[in-house]
ROTISE-837996 format. One line per 10 residues: number of its first residue (from 1); their letters; for each residue x, y, z of N, C-alpha, C. Coordinates in pm, 1 decimal. Layout:
REM residues N
NUM) A) X Y Z X Y Z X Y Z; ...
END
This chain:
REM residues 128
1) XXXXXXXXXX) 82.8 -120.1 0.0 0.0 0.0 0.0 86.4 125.3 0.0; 242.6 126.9 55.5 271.8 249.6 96.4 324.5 277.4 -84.2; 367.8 172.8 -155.7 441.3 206.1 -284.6 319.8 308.4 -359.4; 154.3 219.7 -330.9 100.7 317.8 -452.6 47.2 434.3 -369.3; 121.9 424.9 -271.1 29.5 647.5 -216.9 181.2 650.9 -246.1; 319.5 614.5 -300.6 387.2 726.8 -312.8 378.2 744.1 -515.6; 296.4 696.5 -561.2 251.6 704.7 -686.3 140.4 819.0 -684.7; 46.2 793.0 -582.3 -99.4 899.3 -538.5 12.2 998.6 -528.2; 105.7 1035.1 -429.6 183.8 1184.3 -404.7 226.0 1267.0 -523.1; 254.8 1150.7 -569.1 379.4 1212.9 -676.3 265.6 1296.4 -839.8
11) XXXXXXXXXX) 174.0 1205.3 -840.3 30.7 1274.0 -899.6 -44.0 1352.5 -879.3; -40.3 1366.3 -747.3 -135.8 1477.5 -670.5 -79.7 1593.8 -669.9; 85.9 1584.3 -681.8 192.6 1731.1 -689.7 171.9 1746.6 -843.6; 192.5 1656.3 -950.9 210.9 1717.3 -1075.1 80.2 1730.2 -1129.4; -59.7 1697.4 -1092.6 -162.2 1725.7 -1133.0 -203.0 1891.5 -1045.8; -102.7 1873.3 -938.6 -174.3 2029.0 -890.3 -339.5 1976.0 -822.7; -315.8 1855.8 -816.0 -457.9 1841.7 -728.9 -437.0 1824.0 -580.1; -589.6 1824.3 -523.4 -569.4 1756.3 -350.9 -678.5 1675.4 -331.9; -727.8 1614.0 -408.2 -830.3 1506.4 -452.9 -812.2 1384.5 -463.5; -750.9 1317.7 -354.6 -684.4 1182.9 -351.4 -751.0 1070.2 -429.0
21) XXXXXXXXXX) -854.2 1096.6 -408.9 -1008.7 993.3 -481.0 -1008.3 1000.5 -618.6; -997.8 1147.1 -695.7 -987.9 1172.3 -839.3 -840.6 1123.0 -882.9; -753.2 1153.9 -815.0 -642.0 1116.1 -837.2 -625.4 947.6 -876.0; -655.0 854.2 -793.6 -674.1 741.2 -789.0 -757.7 664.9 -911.6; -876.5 770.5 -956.0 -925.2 756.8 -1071.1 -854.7 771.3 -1189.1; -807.5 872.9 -1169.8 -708.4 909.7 -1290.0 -560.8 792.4 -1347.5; -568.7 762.1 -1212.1 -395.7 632.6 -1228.9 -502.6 492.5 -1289.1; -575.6 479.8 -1225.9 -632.6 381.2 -1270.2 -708.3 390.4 -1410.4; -750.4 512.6 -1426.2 -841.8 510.3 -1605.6 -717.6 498.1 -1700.6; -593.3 596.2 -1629.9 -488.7 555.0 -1753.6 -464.7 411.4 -1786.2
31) XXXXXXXXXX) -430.2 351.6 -1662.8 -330.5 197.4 -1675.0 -452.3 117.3 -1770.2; -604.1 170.4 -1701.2 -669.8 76.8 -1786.8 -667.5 123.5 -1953.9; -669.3 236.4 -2002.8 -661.4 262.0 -2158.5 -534.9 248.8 -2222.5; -444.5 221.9 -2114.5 -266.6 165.0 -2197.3 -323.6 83.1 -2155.4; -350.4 -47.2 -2112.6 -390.9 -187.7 -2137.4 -471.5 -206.2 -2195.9; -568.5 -163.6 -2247.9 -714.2 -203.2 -2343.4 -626.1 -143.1 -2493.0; -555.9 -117.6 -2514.8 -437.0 -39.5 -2606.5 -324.4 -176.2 -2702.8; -331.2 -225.1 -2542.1 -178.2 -352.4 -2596.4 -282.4 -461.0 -2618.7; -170.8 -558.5 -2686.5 -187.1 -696.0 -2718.4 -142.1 -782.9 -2572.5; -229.8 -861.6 -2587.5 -230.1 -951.0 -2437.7 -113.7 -1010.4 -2355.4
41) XXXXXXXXXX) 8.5 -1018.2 -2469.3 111.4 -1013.1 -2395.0 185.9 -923.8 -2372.9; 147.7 -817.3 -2445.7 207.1 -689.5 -2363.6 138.5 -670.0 -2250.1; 42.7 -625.8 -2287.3 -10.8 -546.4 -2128.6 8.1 -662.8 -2017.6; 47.4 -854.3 -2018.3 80.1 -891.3 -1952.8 180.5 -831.3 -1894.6; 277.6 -833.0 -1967.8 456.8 -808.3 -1940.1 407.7 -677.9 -1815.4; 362.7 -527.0 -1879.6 359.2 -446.0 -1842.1 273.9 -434.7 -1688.2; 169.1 -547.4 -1658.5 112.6 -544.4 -1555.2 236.1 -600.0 -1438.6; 267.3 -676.8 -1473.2 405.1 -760.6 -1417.5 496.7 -669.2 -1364.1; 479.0 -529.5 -1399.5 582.1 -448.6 -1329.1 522.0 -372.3 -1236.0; 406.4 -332.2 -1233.6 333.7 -285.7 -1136.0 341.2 -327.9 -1003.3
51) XXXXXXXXXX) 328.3 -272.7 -880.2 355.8 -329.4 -710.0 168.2 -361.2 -733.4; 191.1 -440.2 -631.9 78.1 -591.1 -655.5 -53.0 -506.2 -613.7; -54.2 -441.6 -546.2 -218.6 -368.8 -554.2 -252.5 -289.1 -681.5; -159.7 -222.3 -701.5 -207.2 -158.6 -824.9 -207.1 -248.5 -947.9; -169.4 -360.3 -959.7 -184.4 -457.3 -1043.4 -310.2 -539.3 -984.4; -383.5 -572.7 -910.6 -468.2 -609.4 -915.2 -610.4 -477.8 -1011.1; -622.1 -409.8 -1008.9 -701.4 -278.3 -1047.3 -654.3 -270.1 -1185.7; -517.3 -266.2 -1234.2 -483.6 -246.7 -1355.8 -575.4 -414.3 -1444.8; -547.8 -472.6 -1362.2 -656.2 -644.5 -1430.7 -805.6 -631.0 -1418.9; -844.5 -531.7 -1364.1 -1033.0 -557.2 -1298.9 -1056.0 -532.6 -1439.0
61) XXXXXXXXXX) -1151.4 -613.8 -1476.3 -1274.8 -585.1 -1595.8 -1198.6 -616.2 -1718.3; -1045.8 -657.9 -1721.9 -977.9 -681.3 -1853.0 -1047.8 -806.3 -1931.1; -1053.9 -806.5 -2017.6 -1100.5 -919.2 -2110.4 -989.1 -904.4 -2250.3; -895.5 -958.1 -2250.7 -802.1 -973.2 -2312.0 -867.7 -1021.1 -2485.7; -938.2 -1024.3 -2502.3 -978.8 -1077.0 -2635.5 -1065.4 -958.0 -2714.9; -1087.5 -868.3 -2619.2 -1184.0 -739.9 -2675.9 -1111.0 -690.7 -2745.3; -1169.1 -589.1 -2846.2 -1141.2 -500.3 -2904.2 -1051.1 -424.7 -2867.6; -907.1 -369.5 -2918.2 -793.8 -286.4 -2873.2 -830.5 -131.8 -2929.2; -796.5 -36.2 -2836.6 -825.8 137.7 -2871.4 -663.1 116.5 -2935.3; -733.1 196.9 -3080.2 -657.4 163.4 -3167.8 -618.4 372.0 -3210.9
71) XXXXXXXXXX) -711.2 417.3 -3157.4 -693.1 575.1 -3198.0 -694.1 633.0 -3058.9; -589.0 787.6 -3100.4 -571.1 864.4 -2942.7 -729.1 935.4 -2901.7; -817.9 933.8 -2972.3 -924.8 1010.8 -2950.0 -1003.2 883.5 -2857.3; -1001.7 749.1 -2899.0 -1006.0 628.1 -2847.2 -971.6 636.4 -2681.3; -798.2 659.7 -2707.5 -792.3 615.5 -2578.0 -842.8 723.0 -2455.4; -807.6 844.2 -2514.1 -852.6 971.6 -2418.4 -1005.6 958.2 -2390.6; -1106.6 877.9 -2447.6 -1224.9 886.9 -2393.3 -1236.5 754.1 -2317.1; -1129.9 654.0 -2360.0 -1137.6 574.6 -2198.9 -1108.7 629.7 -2063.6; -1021.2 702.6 -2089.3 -951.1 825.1 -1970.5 -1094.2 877.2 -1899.6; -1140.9 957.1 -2008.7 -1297.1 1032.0 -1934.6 -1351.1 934.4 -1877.6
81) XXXXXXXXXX) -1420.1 801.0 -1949.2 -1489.6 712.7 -1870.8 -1476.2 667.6 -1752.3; -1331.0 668.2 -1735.3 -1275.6 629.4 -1617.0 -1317.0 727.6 -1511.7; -1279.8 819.3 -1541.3 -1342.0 969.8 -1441.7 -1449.9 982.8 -1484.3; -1540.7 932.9 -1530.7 -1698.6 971.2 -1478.2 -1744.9 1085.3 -1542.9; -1662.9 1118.4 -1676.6 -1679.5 1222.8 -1736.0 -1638.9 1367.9 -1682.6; -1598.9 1367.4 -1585.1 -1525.6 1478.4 -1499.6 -1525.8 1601.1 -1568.3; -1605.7 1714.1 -1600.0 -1535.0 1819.2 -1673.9 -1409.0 1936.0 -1668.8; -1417.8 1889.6 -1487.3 -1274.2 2011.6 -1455.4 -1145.1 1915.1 -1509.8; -1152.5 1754.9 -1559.3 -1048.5 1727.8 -1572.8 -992.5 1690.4 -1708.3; -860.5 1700.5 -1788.6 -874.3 1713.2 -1939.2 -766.1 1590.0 -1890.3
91) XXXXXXXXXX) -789.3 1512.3 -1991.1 -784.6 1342.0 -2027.1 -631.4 1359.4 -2073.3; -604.0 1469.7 -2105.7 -427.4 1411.8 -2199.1 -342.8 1436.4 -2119.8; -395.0 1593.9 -2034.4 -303.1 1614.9 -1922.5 -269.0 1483.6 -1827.2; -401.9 1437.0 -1774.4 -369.4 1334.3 -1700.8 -299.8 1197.3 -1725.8; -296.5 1148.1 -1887.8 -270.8 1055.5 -1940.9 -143.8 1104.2 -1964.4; -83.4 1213.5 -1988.7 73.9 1269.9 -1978.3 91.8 1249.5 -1829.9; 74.1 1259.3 -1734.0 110.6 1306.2 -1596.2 150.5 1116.5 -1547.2; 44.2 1064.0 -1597.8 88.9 897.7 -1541.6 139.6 825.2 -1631.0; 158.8 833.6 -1741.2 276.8 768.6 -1836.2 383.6 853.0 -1806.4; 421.5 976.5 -1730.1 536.8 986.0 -1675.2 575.1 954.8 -1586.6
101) XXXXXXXXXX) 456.4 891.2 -1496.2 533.6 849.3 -1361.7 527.6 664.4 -1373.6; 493.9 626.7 -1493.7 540.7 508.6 -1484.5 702.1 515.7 -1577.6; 690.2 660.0 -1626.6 869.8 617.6 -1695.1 893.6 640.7 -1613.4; 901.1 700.2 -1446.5 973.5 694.8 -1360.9 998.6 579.4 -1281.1; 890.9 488.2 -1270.2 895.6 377.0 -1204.5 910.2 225.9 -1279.6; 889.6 222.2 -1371.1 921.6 94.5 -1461.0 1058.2 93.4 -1511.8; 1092.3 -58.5 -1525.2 1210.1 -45.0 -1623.0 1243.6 5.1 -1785.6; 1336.6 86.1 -1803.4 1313.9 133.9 -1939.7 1293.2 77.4 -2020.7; 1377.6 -72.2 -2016.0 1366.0 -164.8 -2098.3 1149.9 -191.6 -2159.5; 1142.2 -168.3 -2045.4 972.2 -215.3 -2006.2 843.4 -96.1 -2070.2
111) XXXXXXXXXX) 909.1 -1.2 -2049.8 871.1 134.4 -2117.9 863.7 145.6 -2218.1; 956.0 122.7 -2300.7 1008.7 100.2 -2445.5 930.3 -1.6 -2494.0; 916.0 -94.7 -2510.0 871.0 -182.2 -2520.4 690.2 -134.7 -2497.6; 655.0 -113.2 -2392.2 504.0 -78.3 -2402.8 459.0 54.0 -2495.7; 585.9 147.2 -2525.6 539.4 224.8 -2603.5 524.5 216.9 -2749.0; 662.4 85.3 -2738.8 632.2 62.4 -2876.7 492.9 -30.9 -2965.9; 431.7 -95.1 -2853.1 330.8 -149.1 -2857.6 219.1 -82.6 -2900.0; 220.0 7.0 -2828.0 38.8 135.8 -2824.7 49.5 105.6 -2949.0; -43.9 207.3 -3000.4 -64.2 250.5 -3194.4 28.9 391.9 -3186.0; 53.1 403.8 -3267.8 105.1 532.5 -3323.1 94.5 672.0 -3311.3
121) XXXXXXXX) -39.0 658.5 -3314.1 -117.2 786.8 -3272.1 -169.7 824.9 -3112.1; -55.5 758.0 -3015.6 -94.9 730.3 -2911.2 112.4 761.1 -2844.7; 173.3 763.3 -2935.5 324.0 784.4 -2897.5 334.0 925.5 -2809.6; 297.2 1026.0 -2873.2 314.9 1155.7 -2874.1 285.4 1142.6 -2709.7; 162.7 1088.4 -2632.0 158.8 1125.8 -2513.9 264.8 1078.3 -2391.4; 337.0 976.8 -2438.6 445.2 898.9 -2359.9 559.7 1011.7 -2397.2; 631.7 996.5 -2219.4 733.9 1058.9 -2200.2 862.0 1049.4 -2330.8; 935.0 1174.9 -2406.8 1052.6 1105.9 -2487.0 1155.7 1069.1 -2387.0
END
């Protein structure tokens, strides 16, 4: 538990929020639209690096055989869904803010690799 509140901290400073709850939404709508994104053994690999609570949440509701968000307009409205449609909150900012703090916390090797996975039109938001 203490690894993912220092993931909640580190989000809550670069989102400029104090909304621990939205925050939590936000880590979780991303991980889920970079996994509904990859092919099943990616987003395996990539869950595999996650500390084990937040990998349980990054798996809720996955169905590995569905349909992959194949466009960035795609994945940014999984983002909203995730937040409940939120209007104070804009989907790329937040989807920039936690694909940087997993290049902070994953292996690069692991990074690389999941970015090269997404689609294309989905690069631009991952850290260079």
């Amino acid at each position: 538990m203490q690894v993912v509140e220092g993931w909640i901290a580190a989000l809550l400073y670069r989102l400029e929020w104090h909304d621990r709850r939205r925050t939590w939404l936000a880590l979780v709508a991303v991980l889920h639209a970079i996994r509904d994104c990859l092919g099943r053994d990616e987003a395996v690999y990539l869950g595999t690096e996650l500390p084990t609570l937040l990998r349980g949440f990054y798996y809720e509701g996955w169905h590995p055989r569905a349909r992959r968000l194949t466009s960035r307009e795609a994945f940014l409205e999984r983002i909203r869904d995730g937040l409940k449609h939120d209007l104070a909150v804009d989907a790329e900012v937040v989807a920039r803010a936690v694909m940087l703090e997993l290049a902070k916390r994953l292996p690069a090797t692991e990074l690389e690799d999941a970015k090269a996975a997404t689609p294309p039109d989905i690069h631009g938001l991952w850290p260079s």
